[in-house]
RODO-2510 file (C-alpha; in nm, 4 decimals, decimal comma):
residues 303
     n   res          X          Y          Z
     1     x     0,0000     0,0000     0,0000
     2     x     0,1401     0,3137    -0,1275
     3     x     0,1213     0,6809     0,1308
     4     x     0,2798     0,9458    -0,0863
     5     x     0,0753     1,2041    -0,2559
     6     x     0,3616     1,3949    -0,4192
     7     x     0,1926     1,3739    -0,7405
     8     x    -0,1043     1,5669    -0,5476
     9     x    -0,0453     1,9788    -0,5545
    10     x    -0,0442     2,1028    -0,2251
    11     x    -0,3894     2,2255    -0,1991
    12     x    -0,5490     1,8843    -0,2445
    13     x    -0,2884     1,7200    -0,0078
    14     x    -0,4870     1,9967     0,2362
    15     x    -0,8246     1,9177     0,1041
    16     x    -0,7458     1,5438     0,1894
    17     x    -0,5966     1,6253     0,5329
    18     x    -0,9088     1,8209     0,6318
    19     x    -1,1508     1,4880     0,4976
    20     x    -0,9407     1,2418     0,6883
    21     x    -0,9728     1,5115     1,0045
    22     x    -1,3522     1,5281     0,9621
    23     x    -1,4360     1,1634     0,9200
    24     x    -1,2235     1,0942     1,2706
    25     x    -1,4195     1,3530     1,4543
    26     x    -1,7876     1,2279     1,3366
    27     x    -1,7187     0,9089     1,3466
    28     x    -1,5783     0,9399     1,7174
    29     x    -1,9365     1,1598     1,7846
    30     x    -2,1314     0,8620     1,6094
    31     x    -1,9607     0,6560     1,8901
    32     x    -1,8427     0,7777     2,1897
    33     x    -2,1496     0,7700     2,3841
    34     x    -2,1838     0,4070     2,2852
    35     x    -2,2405     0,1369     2,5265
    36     x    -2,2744    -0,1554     2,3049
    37     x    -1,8956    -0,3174     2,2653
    38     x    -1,8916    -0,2278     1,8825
    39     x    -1,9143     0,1258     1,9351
    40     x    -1,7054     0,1281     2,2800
    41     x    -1,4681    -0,0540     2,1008
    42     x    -1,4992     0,1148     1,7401
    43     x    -1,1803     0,2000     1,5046
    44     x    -1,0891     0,3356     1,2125
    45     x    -0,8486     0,1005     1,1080
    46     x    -0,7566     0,2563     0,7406
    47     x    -0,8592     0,5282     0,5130
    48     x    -0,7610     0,4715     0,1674
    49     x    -0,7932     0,7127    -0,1271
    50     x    -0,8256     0,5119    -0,4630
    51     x    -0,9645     0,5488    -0,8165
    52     x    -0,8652     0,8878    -1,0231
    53     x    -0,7436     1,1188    -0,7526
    54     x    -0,5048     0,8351    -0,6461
    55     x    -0,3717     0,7158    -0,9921
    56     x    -0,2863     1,0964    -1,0668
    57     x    -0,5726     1,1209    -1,3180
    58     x    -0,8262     1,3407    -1,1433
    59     x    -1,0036     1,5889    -1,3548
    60     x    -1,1066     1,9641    -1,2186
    61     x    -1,3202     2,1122    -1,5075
    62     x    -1,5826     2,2858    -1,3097
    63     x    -1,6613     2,4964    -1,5900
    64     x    -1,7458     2,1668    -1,8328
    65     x    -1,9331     2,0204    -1,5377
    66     x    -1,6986     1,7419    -1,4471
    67     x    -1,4807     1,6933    -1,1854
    68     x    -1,3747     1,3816    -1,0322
    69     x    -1,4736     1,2757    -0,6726
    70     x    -1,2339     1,2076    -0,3719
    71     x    -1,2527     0,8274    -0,3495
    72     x    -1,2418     0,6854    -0,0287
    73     x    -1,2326     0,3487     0,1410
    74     x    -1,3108     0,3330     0,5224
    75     x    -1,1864     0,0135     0,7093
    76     x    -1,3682    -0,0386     1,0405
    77     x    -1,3305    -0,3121     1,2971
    78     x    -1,7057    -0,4150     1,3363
    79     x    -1,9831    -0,5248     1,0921
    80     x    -2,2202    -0,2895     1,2587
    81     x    -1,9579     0,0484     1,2221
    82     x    -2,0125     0,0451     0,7830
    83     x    -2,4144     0,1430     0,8624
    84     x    -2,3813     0,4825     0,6552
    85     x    -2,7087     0,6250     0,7689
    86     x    -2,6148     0,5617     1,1500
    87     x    -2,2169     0,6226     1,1251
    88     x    -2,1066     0,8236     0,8437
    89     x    -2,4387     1,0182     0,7188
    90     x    -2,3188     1,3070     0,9233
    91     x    -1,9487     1,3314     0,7920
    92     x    -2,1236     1,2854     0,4204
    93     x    -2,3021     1,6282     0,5267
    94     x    -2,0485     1,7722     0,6813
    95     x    -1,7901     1,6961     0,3451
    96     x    -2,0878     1,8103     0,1521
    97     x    -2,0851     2,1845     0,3284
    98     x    -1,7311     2,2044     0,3003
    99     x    -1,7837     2,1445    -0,1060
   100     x    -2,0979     2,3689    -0,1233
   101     x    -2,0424     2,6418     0,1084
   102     x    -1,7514     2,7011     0,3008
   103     x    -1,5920     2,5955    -0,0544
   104     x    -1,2684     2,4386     0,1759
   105     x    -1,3011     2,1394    -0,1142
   106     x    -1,3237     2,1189    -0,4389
   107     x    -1,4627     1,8063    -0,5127
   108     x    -1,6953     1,5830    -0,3898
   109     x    -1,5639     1,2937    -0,1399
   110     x    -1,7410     0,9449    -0,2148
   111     x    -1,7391     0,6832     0,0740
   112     x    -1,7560     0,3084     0,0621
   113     x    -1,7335     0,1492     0,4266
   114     x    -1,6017    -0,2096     0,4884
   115     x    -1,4299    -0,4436     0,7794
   116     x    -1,1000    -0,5694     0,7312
   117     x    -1,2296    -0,8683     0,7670
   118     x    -1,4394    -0,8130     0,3901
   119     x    -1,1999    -0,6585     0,2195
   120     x    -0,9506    -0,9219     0,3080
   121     x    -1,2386    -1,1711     0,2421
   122     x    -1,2732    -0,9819    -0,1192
   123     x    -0,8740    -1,0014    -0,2070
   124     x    -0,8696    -1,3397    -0,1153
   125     x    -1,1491    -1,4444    -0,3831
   126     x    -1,0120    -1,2143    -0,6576
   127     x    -1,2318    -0,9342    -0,6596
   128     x    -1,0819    -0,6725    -0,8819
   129     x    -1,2325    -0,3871    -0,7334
   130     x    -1,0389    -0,4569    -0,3867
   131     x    -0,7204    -0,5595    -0,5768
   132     x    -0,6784    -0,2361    -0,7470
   133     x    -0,7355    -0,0196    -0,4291
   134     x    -0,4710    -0,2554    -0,2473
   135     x    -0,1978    -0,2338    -0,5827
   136     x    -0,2810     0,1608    -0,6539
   137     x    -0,4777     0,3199    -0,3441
   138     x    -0,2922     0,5647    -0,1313
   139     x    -0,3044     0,5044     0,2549
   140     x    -0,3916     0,8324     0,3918
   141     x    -0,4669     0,6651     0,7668
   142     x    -0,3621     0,3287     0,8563
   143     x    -0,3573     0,1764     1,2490
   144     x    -0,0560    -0,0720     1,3128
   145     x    -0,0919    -0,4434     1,2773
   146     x    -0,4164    -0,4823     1,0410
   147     x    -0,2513    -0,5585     0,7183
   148     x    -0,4546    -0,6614     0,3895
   149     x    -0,4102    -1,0052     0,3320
   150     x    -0,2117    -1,1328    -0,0375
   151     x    -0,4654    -1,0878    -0,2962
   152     x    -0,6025    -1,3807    -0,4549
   153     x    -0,5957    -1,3599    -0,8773
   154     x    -0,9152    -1,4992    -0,9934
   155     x    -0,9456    -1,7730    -1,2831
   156     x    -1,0527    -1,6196    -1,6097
   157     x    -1,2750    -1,8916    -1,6200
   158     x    -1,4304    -1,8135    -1,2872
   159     x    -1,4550    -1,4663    -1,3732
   160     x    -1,6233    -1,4877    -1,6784
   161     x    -1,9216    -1,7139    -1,4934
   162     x    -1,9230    -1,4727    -1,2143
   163     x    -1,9622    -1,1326    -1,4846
   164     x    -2,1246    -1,3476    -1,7386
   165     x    -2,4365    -1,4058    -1,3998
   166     x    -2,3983    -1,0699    -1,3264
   167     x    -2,4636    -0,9729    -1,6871
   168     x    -2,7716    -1,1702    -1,7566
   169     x    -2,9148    -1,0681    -1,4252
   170     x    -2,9111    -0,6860    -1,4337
   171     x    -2,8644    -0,6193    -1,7803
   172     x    -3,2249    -0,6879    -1,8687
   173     x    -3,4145    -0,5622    -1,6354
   174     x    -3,2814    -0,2289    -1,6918
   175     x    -3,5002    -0,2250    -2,0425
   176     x    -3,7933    -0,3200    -1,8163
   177     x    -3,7735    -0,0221    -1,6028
   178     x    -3,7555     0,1818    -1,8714
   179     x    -4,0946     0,0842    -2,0439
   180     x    -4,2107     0,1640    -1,6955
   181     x    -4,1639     0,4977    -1,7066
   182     x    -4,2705     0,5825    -2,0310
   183     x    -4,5810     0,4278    -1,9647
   184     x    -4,6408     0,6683    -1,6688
   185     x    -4,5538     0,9397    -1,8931
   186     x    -4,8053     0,7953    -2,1395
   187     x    -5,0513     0,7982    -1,7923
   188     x    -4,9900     1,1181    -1,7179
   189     x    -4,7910     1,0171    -1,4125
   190     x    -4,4420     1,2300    -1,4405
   191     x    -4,3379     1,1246    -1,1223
   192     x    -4,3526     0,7365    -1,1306
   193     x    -4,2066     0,8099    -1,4325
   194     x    -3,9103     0,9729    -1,2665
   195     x    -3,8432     0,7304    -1,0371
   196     x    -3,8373     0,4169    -1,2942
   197     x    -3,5819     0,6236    -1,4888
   198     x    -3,4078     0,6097    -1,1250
   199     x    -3,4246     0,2855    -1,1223
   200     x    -3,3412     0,2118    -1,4437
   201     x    -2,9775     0,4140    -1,3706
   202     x    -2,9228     0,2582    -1,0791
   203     x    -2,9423    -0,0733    -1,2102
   204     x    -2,7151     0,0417    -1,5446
   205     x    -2,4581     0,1682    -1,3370
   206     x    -2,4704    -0,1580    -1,0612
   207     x    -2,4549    -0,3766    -1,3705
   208     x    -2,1531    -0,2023    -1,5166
   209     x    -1,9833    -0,2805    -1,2137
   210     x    -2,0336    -0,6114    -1,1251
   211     x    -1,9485    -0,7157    -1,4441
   212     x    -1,6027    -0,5521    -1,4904
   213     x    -1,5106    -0,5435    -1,1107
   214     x    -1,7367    -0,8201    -0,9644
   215     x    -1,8266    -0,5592    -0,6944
   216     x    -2,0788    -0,3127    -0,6699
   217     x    -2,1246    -0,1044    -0,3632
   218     x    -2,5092    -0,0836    -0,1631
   219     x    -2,6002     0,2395    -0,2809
   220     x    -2,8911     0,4207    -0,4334
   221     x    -2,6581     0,7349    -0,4660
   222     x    -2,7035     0,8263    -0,8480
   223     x    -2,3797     1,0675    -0,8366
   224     x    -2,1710     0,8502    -0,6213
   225     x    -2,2512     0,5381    -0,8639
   226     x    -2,2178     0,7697    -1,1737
   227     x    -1,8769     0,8550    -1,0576
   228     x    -1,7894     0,5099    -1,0086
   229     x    -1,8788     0,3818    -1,3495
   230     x    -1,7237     0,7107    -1,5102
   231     x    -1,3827     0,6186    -1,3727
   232     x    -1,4131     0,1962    -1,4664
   233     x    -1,4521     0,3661    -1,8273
   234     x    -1,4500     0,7093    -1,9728
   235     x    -1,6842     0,6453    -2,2545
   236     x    -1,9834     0,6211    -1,9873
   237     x    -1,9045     1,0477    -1,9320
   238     x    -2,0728     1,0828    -2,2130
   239     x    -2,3974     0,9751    -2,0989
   240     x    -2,4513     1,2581    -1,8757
   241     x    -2,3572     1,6334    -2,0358
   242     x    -2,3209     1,8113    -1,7620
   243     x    -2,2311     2,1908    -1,9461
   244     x    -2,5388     2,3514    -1,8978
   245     x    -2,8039     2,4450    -1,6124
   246     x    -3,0808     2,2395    -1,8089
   247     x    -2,8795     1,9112    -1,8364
   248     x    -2,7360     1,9593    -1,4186
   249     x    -3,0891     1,9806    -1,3297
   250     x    -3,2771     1,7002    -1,5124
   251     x    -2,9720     1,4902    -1,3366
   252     x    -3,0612     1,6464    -0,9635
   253     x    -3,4421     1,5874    -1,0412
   254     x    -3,3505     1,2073    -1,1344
   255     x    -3,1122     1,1561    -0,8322
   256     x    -3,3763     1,2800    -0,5887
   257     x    -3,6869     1,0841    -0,7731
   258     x    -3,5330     0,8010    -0,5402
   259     x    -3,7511     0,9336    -0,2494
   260     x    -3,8896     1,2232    -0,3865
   261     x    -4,1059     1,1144    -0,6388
   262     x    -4,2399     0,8901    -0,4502
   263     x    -4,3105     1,1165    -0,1190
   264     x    -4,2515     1,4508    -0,1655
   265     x    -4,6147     1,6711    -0,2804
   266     x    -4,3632     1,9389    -0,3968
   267     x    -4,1691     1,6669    -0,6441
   268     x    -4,2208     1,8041    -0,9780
   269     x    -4,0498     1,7137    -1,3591
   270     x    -4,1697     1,8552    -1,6769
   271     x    -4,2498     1,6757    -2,0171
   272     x    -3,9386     1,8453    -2,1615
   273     x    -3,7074     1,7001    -1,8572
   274     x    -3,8668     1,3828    -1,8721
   275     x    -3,8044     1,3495    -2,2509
   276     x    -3,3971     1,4394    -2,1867
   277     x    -3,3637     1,1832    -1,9043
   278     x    -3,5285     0,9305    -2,1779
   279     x    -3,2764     0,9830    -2,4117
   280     x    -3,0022     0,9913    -2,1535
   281     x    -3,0750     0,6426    -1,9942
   282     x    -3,1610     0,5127    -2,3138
   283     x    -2,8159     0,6485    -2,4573
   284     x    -2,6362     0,4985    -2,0452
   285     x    -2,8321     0,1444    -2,1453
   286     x    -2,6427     0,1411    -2,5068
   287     x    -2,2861     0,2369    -2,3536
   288     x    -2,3179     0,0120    -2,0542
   289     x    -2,4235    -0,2842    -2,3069
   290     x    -2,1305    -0,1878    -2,5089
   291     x    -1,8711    -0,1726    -2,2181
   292     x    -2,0015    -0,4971    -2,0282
   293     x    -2,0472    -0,7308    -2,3832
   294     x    -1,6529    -0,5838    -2,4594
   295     x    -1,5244    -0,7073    -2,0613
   296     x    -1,6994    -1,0542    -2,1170
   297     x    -1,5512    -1,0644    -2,4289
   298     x    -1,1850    -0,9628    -2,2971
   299     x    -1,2708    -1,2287    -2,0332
   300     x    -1,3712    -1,5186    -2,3110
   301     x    -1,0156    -1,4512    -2,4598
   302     x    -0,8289    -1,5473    -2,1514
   303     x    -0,9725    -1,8841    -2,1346
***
């Protein structure tokens, strides 16, 4: 595990000191009045920045619309700790405010919350998401004497079954969701509409991947996942324009249709910003079919 960040500029080695200072001090609030051994006992054990940001390949284009997210793995010592609404929902706010107000970041920080015990778990059957973060991630935090165990390389073979399951299982009923919502548009019903285009995203971008990285994290996050699948493969930026106010805010209205649309009375999406997320999905479904049938056949090759 690597811990330099020379190839960082100064000001994001101090954006990245100030995340690793705020996840210690909510996470110790989320804790310390704890009775229950897992939170008496609780640790960070590592914080590891990985994907773009830790390769050197970040992008800051704020004027385009794109920049690339802080990427962040949290190793805890208990099962219980990775509960993001109960543990971590308050530093995600927190991170958020520094990004959107006090402006002390500059891009958005993306959490994913395991045990050693998983991630070792992971590396030891293969998983290439893990095995990446452990050969290019950058410890920023790491407690003595909890090492990651020798990763695991997966048979081709075994790989292909595993993407090839993954494939077939999320793949199609992406196309499903979609005929949902346009037949609540065609009901008059924007809003159920909204949230099958959700769900039809959400499913795109778990499919993506599970099928190249055989992981997929528990999240309904639309711009966490989006980031995730943007950085697997650069073709999927395309997607989502991002330049202009019309195309950031038919994205915001689909990554709140999660709960919005479903319980909010002041939820509301036009014919003209249903129509764009429509073509956007539909344009996500083609690249993520694309990407995946391209890995499986990579993975074919091997055998």
């Amino acid at each position: 595990m690597k811990t330099g960040l020379e190839h960082l500029p100064p000001t994001k080695r101090r954006e990245l000191e100030l995340v690793v200072e705020i996840l210690f001090a909510e996470f110790q609030d989320a804790t310390v009045l704890g009775t229950q051994a897992h939170k008496r006992l609780g640790r960070i054990l590592k914080i590891i920045l990985y994907g773009s940001r830790a390769r050197g390949e970040g992008v800051d284009d704020p004027i385009g619309g794109y920049v690339s997210d802080i990427d962040l793995l949290v190793v805890v010592n208990h099962e219980r700790l990775t509960d993001m609404v109960e543990y971590w929902a308050k530093a995600e706010d927190r991170l958020m405010r520094e990004l959107t107000i006090s402006h002390k970041l500059t891009a958005p920080v993306s959490l994913i919350v395991h045990t050693l015990g998983d991630v070792n778990g992971q590396l030891q059957r293969g998983r290439p998401f893990f095995m990446d973060i452990v050969r290019d991630g950058i410890a920023l935090y790491e407690a003595p004497g909890h090492p990651f165990v020798q990763p695991e390389p997966l048979a081709p073979a075994e790989a292909l079954k595993e993407a090839t399951g993954f494939f077939d299982e999320w793949f199609p009923s992406t196309a499903y969701a979609i005929q949902r919502a346009r037949n609540s548009i065609a009901d008059g019903q924007p809003k159920y509409a909204a949230f099958d285009y959700h769900q039809a995203t959400e499913r795109l971008c778990h499919c993506v991947l599970l099928v190249l990285t055989l992981y997929a994290p528990k999240s309904h996050k639309l711009n966490f996942l989006r980031s995730q699948i943007e950085q697997l493969d650069a073709r999927l930026v395309a997607a989502w324009p991002r330049g202009t106010k019309f195309e950031q805010r038919c994205f915001e209205l689909l990554r709140r249709a999660y709960v919005d649309a479903r319980y909010s009375p002041h939820y509301k999406i036009t014919g003209e910003e249903l129509a764009w997320l429509d073509e956007r999905v539909a344009a996500l479904q083609a690249l993520v079919k694309m990407v995946c049938e391209e890995r499986l056949d990579e993975l074919r090759a091997q055998i």
